[in-house]
C-alpha positions as CSV (number, residue, x, y, z in Angstrom):
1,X,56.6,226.0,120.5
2,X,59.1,223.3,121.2
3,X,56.6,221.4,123.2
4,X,53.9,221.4,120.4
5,X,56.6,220.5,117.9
6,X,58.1,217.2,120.1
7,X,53.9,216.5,120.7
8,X,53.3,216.5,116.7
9,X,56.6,214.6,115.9
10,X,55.8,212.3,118.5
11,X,51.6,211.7,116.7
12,X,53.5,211.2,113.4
13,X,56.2,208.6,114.7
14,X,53.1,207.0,116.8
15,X,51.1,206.9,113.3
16,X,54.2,205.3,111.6
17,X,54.5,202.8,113.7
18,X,50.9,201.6,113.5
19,X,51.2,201.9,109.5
20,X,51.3,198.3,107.6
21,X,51.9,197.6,104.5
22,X,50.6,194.5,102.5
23,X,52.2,193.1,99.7
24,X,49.4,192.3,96.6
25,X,51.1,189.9,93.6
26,X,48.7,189.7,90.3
27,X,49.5,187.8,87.1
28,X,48.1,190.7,85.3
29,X,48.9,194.6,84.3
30,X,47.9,197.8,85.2
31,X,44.1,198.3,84.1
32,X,43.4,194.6,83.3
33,X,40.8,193.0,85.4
34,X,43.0,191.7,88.0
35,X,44.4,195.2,88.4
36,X,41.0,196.8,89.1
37,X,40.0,194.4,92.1
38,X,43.4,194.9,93.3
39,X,43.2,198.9,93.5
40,X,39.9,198.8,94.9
41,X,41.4,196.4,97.4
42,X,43.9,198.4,98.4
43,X,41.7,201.7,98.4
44,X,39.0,199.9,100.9
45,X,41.2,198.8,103.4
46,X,43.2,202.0,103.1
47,X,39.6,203.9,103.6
48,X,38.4,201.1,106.3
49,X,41.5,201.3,108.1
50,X,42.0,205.1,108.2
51,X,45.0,204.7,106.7
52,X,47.0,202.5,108.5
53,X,47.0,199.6,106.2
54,X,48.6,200.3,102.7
55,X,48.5,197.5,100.1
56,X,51.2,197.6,97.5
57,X,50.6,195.8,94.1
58,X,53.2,193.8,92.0
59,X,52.4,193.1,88.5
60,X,53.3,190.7,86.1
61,X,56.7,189.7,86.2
62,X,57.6,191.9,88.6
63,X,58.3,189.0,91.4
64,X,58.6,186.4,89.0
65,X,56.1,183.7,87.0
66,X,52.8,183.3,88.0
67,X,54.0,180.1,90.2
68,X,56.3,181.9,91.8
69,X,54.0,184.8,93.3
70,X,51.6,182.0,94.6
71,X,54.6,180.3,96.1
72,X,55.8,183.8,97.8
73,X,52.4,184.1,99.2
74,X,52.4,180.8,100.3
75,X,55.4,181.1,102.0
76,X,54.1,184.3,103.8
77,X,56.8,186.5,101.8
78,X,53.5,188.1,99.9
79,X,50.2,188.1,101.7
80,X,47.8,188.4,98.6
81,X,47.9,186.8,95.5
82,X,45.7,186.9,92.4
83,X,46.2,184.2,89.4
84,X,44.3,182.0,87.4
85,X,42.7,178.5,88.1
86,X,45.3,176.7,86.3
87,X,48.2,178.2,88.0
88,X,46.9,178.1,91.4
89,X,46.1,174.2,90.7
90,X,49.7,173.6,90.9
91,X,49.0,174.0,94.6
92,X,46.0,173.0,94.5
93,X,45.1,170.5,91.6
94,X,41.5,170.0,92.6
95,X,40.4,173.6,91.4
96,X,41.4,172.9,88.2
97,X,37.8,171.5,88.0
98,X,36.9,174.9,86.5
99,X,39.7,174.6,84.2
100,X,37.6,172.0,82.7
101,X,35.6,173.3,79.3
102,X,32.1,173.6,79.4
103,X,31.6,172.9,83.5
104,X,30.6,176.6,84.1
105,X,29.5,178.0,80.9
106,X,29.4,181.5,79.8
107,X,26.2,183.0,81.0
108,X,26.9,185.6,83.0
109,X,24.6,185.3,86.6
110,X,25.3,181.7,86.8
111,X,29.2,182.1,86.4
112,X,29.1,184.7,89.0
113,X,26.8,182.8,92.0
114,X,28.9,179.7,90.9
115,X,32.3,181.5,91.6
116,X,31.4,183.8,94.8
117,X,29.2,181.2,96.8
118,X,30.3,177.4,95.4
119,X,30.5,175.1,98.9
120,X,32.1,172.6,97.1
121,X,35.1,175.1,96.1
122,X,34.7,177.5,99.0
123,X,33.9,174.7,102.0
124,X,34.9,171.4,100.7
125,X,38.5,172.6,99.3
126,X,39.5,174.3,102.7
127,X,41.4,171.8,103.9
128,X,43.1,171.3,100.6
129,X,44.3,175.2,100.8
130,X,44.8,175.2,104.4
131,X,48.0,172.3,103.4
132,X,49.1,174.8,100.4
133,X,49.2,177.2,103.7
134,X,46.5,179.2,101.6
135,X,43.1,180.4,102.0
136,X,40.8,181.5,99.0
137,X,39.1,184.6,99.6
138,X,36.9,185.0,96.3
139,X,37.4,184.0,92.3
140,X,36.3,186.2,89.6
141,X,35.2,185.9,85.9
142,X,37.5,187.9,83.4
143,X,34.5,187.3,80.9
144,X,34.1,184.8,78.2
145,X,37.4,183.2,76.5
146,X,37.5,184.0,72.6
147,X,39.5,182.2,70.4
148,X,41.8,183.8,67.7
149,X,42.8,182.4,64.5
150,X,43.5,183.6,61.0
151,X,40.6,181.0,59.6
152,X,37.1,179.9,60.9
153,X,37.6,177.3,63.4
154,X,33.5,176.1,63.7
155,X,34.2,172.4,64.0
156,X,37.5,170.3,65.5
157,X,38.1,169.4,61.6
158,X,38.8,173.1,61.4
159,X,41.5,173.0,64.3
160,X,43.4,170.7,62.3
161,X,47.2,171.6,61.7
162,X,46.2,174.9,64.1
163,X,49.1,176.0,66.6
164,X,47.2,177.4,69.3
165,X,48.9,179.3,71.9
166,X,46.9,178.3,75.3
167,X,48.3,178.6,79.3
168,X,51.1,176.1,80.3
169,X,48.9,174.3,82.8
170,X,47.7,170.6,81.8
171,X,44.1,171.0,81.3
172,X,44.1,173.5,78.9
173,X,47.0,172.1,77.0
174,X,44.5,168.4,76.6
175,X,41.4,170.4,76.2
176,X,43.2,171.3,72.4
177,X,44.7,168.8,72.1
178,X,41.4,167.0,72.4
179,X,39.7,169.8,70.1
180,X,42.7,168.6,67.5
181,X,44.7,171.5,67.3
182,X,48.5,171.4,68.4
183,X,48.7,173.3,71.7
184,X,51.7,175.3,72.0
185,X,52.2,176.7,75.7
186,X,53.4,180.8,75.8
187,X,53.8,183.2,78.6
188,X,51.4,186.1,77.4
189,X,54.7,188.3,76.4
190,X,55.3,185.9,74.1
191,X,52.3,185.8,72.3
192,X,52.3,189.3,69.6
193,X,55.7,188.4,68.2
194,X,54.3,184.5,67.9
195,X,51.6,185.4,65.8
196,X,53.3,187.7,63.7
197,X,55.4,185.6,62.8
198,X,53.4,182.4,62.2
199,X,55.3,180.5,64.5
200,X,51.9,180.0,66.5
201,X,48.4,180.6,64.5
202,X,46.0,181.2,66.8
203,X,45.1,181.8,70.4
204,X,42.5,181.9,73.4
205,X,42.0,185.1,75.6
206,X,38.8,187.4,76.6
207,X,38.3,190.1,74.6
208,X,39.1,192.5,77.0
209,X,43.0,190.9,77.4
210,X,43.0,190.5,73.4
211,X,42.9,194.2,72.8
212,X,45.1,195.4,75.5
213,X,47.8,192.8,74.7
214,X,46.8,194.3,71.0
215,X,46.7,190.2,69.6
216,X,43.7,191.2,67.4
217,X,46.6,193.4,65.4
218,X,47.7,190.0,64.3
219,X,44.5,188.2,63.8
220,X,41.4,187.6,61.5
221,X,38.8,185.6,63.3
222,X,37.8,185.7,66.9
223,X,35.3,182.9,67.5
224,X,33.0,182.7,70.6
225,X,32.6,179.0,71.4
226,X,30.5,179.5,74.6
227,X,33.3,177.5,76.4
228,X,34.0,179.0,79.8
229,X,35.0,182.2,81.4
230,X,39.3,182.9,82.7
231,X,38.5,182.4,86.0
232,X,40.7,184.6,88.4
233,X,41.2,183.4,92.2
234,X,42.3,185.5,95.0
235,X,44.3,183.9,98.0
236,X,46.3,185.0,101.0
237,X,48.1,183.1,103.0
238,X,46.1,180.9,105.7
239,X,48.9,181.4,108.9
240,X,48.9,185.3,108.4
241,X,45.1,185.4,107.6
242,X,44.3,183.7,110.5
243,X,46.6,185.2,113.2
244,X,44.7,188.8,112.1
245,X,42.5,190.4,114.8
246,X,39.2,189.8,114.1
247,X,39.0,193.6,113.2
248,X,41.6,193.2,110.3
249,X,40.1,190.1,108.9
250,X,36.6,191.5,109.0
251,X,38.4,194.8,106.9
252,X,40.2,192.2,104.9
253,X,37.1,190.3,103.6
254,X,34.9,193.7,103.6
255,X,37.7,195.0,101.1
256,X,37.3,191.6,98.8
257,X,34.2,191.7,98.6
258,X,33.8,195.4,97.4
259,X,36.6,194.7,94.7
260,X,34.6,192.2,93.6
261,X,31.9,193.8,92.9
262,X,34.1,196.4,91.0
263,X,36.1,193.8,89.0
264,X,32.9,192.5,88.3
265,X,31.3,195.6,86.6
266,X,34.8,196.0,85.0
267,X,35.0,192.8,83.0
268,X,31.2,193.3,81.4
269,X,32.3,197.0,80.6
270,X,36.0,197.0,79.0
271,X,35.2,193.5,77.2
272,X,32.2,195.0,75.3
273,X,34.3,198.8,74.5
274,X,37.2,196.9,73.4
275,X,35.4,194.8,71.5
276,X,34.1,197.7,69.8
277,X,37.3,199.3,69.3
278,X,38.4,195.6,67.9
279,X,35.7,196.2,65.4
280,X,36.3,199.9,65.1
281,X,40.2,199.5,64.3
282,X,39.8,196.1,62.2
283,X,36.3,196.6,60.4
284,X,37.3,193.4,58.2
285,X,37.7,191.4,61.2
286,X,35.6,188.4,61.3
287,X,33.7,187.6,64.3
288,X,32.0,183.5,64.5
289,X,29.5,183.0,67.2
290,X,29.5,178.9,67.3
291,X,26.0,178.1,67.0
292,X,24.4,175.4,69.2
293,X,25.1,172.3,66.6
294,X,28.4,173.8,66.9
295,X,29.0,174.2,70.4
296,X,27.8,170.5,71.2
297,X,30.1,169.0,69.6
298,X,33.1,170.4,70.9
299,X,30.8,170.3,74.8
300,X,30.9,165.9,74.0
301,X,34.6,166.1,73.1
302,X,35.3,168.0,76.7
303,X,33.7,164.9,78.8
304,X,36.8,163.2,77.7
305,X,38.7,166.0,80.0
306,X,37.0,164.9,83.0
307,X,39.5,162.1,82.9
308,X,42.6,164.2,82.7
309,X,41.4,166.1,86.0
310,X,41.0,163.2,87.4
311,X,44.0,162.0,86.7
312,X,45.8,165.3,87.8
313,X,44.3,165.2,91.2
314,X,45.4,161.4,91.3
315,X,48.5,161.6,90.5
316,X,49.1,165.0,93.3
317,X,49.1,162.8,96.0
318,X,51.2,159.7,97.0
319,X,49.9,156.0,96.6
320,X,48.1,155.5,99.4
321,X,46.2,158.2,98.9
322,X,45.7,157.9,94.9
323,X,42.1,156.1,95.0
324,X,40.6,158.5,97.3
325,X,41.8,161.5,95.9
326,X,40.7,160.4,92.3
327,X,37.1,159.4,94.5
328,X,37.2,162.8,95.6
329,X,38.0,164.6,92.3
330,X,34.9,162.8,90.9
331,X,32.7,164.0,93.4
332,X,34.2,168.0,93.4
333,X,33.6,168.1,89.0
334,X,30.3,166.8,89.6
335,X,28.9,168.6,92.8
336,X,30.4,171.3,90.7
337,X,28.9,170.5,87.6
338,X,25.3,170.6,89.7
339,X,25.9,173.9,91.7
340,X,26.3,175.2,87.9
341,X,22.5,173.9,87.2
342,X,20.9,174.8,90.0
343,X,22.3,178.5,89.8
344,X,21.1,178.4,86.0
């Protein structure tokens, strides 16, 4: 008895030793799209690995700001890390090309072949993360971004005098700015209590987010401009990554790329239920699909944007290197810009 006691102690020490666990920071809550490809990470590698890698997720807010948990995972503290274009293009200004309005569009296919197989993000942008000491692993659409207000906003006349909460990175504080509304950078926490009090009038969310953050309690129009997807991004960090046995990376990227199938079929279901609990729990809630006259105008007003990317990328790097990084930020928003074409 002894001896088969010592034997089994000594299997479970042996099988705690071998254990590792992986640290997972998202911008985002339990059940939001983030969430989902983060639990179905965890669960394939858990499952591919017989159980001797755990992933542990961090939500929002739990390790800090959004910057913060891609710095963490930069630094090698965190080895996963899932936030949006914007906030990752702190490190990386050059990906804020999807930032850009109107570059990817909202049709569905295209968005996703643009945003799982794009060699100008995926190849020519290596480098680029390799100096952040990061390495994208795959982006993800969160669905279509909806704007709130409590008026129809069809035409940039409309945005006029319109506080519009948006994300605190640059591009999508000039994109309404350019529309002519007065952007007003929030944290998402922020956000209820803002518009129930008038401080802010309107914002820009999917549906899905919308609902769960319960904005639409505190709205009357959600317009659909056709504008662009919230583009997720999931990194790691490039020195850990790479110093991986083959075996683990291989389970590593196996694991991304069945959560991103799952986060995938996630975002097209919750966004349509909750838009029809939206409807449900506010029948008199108005919905405005921008019709094509509509959309173009605000599409001409977003070439102006190309400029302020530009400029971001240029003004990321030292002068000696300005005019080729600007050279090189032209040619990423317009590969890009193609790749979105051909994939129509």
């Amino acid at each position: 008895m002894k001896i088969l006691l010592a034997g089994l102690l000594s299997t479970v020490i042996s099988f705690g030793a071998s254990a590792e666990t992986w640290k997972f920071a998202s911008e985002e809550d339990r059940n939001d799209v983030q969430d989902i490809f983060a639990q179905t990470f965890a669960d394939t590698l858990k499952k591919e690995s017989d159980g001797d890698i755990r992933v542990k997720i961090y939500y929002y807010g739990q390790l800090g700001t959004e910057n913060d948990i891609v710095e963490l995972t930069a630094n090698g503290t965190v080895q996963f890390v899932s936030v949006g274009t914007g906030h990752l293009g702190s490190y990386i200004p050059e990906v804020q090309a999807l930032s850009v309005p109107y570059v990817l569009g909202t049709d569905t296919d295209t968005v996703r072949k643009v945003l799982t197989g794009s060699k100008t993000i995926y190849n020519d942008l290596a480098d680029r993360f390799e100096a952040a000491n990061l390495k994208l692993l795959t982006m993800i659409s969160e669905g279509e971004m909806a704007w709130g207000a409590n008026k129809a906003i069809r035409s940039p006349e409309d945005f006029a005098g319109q506080k519009i909460r948006t994300f605190t990175s640059t591009i999508p504080v000039k994109t309404y700015e350019t529309f002519g509304a007065t952007p007003t950078p929030l944290s998402w926490g922020e956000v209820y209590g803002a518009l129930q009090l008038k401080a802010i009038d309107g914002m820009v969310n999917p549906i899905y987010f919308i609902y769960n953050a319960k904005w639409h309690e505190v709205q009357d129009f959600l317009m659909f401009p056709g504008q662009q997807p919230y583009v997720g991004t999931v990194s790691t960090n490039s020195k850990w990554f790479n110093d991986l046995s083959k075996d683990k990376q291989e389970m590593v990227l196996k694991a991304i790329k069945v959560a991103e199938q799952a986060a995938h079929d996630y975002q097209l279901k919750i966004n349509k239920e909750n838009m029809d609990k939206i409807i449900a729990e506010r029948p008199n809630m108005k919905i405005v699909t921008l019709n094509a006259e509509e959309r173009a105008r605000f599409k001409e007003l977003s070439k102006d944007l190309h400029g302020t990317y530009y400029d971001i990328v240029e003004n990321a790097y030292s002068d000696a290197e300005k005019a080729a990084a600007r050279d090189n930020a032209k040619k990423i928003l317009e590969n890009l810009i193609q790749e979105v074409k051909e994939a129509s």
